[in-house]
C-alpha positions in Angstrom: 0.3 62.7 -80.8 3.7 64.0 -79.6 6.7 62.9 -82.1 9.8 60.8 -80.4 12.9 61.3 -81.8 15.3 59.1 -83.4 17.1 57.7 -80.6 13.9 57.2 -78.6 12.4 55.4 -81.2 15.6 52.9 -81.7 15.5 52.6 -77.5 11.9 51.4 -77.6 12.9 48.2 -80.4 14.7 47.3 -77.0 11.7 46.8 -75.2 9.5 43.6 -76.0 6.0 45.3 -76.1 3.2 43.6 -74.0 6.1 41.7 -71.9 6.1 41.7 -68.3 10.4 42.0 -67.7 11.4 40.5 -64.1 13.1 43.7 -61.9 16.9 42.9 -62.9 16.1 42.4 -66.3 14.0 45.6 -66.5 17.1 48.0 -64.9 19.5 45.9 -66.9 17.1 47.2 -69.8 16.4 50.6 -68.4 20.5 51.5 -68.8 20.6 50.0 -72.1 17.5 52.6 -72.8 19.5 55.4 -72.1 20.5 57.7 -74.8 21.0 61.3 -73.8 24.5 62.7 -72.9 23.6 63.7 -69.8 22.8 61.3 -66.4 19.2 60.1 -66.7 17.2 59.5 -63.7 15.7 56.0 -63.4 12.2 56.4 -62.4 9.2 54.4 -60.9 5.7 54.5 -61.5 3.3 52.6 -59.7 -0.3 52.1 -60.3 -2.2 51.6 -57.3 -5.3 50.1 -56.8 -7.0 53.2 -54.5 -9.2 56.0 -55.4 -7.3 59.3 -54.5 -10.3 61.1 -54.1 -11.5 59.3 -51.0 -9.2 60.8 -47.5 -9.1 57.2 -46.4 -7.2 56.0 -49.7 -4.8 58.8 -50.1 -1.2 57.1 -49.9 2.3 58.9 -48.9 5.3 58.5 -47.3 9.2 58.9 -47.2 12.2 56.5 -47.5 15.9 56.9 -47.8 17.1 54.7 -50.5 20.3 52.9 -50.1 22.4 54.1 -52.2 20.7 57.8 -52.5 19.0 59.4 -55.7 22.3 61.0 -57.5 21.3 64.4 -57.0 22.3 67.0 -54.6 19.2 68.7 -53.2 18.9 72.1 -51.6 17.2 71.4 -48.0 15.2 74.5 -46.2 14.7 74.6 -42.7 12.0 76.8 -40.8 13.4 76.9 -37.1 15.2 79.6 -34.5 17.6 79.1 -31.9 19.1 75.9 -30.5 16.8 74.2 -33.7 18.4 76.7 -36.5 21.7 76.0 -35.5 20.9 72.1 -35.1 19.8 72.4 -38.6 22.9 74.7 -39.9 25.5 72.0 -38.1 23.4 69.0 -39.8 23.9 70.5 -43.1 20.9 72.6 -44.3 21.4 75.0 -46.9 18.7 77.9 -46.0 17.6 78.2 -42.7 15.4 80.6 -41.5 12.1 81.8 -39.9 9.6 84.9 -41.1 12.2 86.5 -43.6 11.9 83.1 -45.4 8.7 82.9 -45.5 8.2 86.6 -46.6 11.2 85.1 -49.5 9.1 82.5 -50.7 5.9 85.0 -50.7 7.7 87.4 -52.8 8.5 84.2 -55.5 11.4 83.0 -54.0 11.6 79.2 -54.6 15.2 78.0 -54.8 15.1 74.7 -52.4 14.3 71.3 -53.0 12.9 69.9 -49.3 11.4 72.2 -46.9 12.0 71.2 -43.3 10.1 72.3 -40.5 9.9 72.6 -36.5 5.8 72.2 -35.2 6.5 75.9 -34.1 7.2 77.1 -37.0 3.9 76.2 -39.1 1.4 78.7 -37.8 3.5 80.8 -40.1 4.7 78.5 -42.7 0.6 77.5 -43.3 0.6 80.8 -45.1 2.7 79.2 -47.9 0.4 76.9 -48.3 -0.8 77.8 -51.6 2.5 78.5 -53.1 4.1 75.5 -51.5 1.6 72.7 -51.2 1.2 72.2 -55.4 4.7 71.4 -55.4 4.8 69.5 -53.3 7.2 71.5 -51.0 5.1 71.4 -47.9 6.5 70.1 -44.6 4.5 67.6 -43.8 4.7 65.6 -40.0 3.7 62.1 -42.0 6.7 62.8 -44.5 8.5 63.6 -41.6 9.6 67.1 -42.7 7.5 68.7 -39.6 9.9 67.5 -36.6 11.9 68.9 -33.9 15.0 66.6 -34.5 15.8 69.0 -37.5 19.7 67.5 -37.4 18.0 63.9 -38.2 15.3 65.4 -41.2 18.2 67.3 -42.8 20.8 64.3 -42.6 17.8 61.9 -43.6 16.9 64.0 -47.1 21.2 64.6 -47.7 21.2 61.0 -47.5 18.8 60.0 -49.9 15.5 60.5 -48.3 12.6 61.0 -50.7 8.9 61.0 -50.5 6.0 60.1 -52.6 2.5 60.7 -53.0 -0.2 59.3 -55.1 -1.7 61.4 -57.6 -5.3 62.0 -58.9 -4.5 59.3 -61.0 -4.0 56.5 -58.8 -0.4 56.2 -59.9 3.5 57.0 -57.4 6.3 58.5 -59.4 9.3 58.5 -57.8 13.4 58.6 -58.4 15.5 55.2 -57.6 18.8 56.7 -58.8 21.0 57.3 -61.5 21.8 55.3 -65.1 25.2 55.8 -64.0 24.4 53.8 -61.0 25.5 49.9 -61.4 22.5 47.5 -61.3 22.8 46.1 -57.7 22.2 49.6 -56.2 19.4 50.7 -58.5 17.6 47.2 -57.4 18.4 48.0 -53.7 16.5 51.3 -54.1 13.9 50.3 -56.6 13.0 46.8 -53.7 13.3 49.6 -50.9 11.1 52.4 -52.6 8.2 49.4 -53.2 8.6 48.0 -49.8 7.6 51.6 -48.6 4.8 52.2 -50.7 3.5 48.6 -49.3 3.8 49.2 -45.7 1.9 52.6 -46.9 -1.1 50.9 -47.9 -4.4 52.6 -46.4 -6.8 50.1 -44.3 -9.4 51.3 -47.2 -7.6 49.9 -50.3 -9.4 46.7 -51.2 -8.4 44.4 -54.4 -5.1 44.0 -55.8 -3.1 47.1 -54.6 0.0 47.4 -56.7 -1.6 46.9 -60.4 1.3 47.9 -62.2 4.9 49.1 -62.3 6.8 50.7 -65.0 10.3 51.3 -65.0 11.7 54.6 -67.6 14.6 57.2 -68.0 14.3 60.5 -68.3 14.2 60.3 -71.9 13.6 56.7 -72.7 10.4 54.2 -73.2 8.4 52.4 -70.3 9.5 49.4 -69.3 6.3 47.6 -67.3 7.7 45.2 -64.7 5.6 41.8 -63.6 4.4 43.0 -60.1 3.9 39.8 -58.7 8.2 39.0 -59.1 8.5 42.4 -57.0 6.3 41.2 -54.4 7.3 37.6 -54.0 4.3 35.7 -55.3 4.7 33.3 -58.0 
């Protein structure tokens, strides 16, 4: 068993084990939770009621939260011409086309969001390997495989995130900042579960959301009562 540290283990006499906290009173908790000096991330995790390793119950998707995640990220474009420039103007940090991809096959792997044009991924599908465990892969469902590139890059600069079920069963996924103030982190935690919703496969049978646990980067799991998220009493 991993040992917690001192101020982890006074963060966790916070939390009331076994209690199901509505969502304000969970982020409310969540900041109080925080104890390292530098800005936690507030994180999600959802357990879903789907078997990942069925095709028909795989769930993913994007959204921009409201109010952003707090952290800059590095945005990649694949694209040439009219479509590279689009990109550069939008804001992308790298863009390029077959000396990025020989980059990224050499071990080069400085971006946060790859961004691609339908093109462009006869070549980028040789990354595959290197990119697809990261989870780094444009993807046309996360919307990262488009040809309004301007849009993608402004989208993921905005706040724009995606999320994937793993093996698991169970979304993890950013909402923010403990520096944010409590009305925006419960704007972008409601958004972020409104997504995974409308994400639900046609497959998934049973109770679909079966939990939700709110944390910090270095603080204890808050578990939140599903059914005040989703409006039933």
């Amino acid at each position: 068993m991993p040992k917690h540290g001192k101020k982890y283990l006074e963060a966790r006499k916070l939390v009331e084990p076994g209690r199901l906290y509505d969502p304000a009173e969970a982020i409310s908790l969540v900041k109080k939770t925080a104890t390292a000096k530098f800005d936690e991330t507030v994180e999600v995790a959802l357990r879903l009621g789907v078997d990942p390793r069925h095709a028909d119950q795989q769930v993913r998707g994007s959204v921009v939260l409201p109010h952003g995640t707090g952290k800059t990220r590095r945005v990649l474009v694949f694209a040439k011409g009219d479509k590279a420039r689009e990109a550069e103007e939008a804001g992308a940090d790298i863009v390029g086309a077959e000396e990025l991809v020989e980059k990224i096959q050499d071990g080069w792997l400085e971006f946060d969001v790859a961004i691609a044009t339908p093109d462009m991924m006869g070549m980028v599908g040789k990354l595959g390997r290197i990119l697809g465990p990261r989870g780094l892969m444009p993807n046309p469902k996360a919307g990262t495989v488009t040809m309004d590139v301007a849009r993608a890059v402004k989208e993921v600069k905005a706040g724009k995130i995606e999320f994937r079920v793993d093996k698991a069963g169970i979304i993890h996924a950013p909402i923010g900042k403990v520096s944010f103030d409590e009305e925006k982190l419960r704007e972008n935690f409601q958004t972020l579960v409104e997504a995974v919703i409308r994400a639900k496969p046609p497959a998934a049978k049973g109770q679909y959301i079966k939990s939700i646990t709110l944390s910090c980067t270095m603080g204890p799991g808050i578990k939140v009562n599903p059914a005040k998220v989703l409006g039933r009493k």
